[in-house]
C-alpha positions in Angstrom: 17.5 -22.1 9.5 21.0 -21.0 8.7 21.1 -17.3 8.1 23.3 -15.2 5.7 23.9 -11.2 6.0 22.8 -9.1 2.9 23.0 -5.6 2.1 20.0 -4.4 -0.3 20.4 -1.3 -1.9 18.6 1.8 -2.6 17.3 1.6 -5.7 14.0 2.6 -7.6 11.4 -0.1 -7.7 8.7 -1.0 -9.9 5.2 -2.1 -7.1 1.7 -3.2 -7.1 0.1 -3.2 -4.3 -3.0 -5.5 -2.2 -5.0 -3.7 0.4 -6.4 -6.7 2.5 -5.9 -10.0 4.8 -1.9 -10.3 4.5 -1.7 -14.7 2.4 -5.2 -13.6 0.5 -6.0 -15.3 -2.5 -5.8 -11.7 -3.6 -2.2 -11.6 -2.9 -1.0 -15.2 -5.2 -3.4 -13.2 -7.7 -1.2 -10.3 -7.7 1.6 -12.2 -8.0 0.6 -14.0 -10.9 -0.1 -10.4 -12.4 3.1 -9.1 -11.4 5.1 -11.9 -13.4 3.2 -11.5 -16.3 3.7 -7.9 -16.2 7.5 -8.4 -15.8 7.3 -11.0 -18.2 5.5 -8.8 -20.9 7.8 -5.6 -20.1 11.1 -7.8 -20.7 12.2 -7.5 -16.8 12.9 -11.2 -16.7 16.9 -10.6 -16.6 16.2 -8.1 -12.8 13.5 -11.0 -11.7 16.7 -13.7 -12.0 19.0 -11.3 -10.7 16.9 -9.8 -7.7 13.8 -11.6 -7.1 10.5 -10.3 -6.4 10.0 -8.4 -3.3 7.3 -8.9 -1.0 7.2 -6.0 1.2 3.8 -6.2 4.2 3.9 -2.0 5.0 1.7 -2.7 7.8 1.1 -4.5 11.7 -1.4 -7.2 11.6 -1.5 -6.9 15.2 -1.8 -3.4 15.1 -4.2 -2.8 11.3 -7.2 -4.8 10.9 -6.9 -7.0 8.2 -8.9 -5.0 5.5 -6.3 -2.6 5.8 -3.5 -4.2 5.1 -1.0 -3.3 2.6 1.5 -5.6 0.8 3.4 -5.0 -2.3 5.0 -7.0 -4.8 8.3 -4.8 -6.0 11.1 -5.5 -8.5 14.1 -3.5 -8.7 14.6 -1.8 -11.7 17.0 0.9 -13.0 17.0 5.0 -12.8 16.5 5.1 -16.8 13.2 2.3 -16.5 9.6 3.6 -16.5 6.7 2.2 -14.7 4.2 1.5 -16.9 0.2 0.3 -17.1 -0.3 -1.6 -13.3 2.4 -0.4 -11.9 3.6 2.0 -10.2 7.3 3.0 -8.8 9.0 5.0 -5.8 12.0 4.5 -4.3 13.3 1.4 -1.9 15.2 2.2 1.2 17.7 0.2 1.4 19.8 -2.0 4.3 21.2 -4.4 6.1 19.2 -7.8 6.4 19.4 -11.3 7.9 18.6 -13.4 5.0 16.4 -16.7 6.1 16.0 -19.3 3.2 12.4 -20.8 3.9 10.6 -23.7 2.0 7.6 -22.2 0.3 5.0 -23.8 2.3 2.3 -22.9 4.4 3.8 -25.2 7.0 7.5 -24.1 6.4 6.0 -20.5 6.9 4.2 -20.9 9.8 7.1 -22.2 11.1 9.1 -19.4 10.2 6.7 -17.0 11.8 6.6 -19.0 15.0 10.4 -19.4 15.3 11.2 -15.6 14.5 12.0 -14.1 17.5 13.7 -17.4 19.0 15.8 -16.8 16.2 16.6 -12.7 16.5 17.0 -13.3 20.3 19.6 -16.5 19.6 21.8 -14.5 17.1 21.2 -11.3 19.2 20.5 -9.4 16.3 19.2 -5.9 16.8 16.4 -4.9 14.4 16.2 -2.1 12.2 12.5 0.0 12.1 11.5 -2.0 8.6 9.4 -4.7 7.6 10.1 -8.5 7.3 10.7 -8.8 3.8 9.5 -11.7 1.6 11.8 -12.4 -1.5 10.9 -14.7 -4.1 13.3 -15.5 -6.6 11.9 -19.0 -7.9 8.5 -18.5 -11.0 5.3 -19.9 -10.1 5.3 -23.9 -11.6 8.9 -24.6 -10.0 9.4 -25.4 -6.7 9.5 -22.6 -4.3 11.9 -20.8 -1.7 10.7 -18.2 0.5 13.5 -16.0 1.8 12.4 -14.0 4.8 14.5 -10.7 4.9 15.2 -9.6 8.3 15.9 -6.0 8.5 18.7 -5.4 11.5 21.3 -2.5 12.5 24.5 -2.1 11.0 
């Protein structure tokens, strides 16, 4: 995993939002719903340029898994609306240790396992945010994960 350093702004985001087990079926469902709401609202130009966000707000290790929260989240601009099964609030933004990820359950895994070998190799000193999950590929192609690493800085 090579890493790159990314600084996401603050910006207004269009979200849905999954309360349940964090990889549910619920959660590709969502996403499938979230492109074609994208798709339908003419966002496809911020889905190139951005991705879709996938933002876990809670600890598994700390929430049980029915009470999870994950959302799906596009940036969008100050003048755009949310609109029908969405809604919108604002994204803190930072500094992030960008990991590109094959979009596999094993490459995942993997990812998940390797984590803090990786933060404690780079000495990187993390920020009070969640791992973020960007997708910037469409459902059909083949997929790239990239795992957002929030750090200080």
């Amino acid at each position: 995993m090579k890493p790159i350093i990314e600084i996401l702004p603050t910006q207004k985001i269009v979200y849905m939002r999954n309360v349940g087990p964090y990889g549910s079926v619920e959660n590709f469902q969502m996403m499938q719903t979230f492109q074609q709401w994208i798709e339908g609202n003419h966002l496809g130009d911020r889905l190139k340029e951005s991705g879709i966000l996938g933002i876990p707000l809670d600890n598994p290790q700390q929430t049980p898994p029915e009470a999870c929260r994950y959302d799906l989240a596009l940036f969008i601009s100050e003048r755009e609306v949310a609109n029908g099964l969405v809604q919108e609030r604002l994204f803190t933004g930072g500094k992030y240790v960008v990991f590109e990820v094959p979009h596999t359950t094993e490459a995942v895994e993997r990812f998940w396992l390797t984590i803090d070998q990786q933060i404690q190799e780079k000495q990187l000193r993390l920020r009070n945010s969640p791992i973020i999950e960007r997708f910037k590929a469409v459902i059909g192609t083949e997929q790239i994960c990239e795992f957002l690493v929030p750090i200080e800085g």
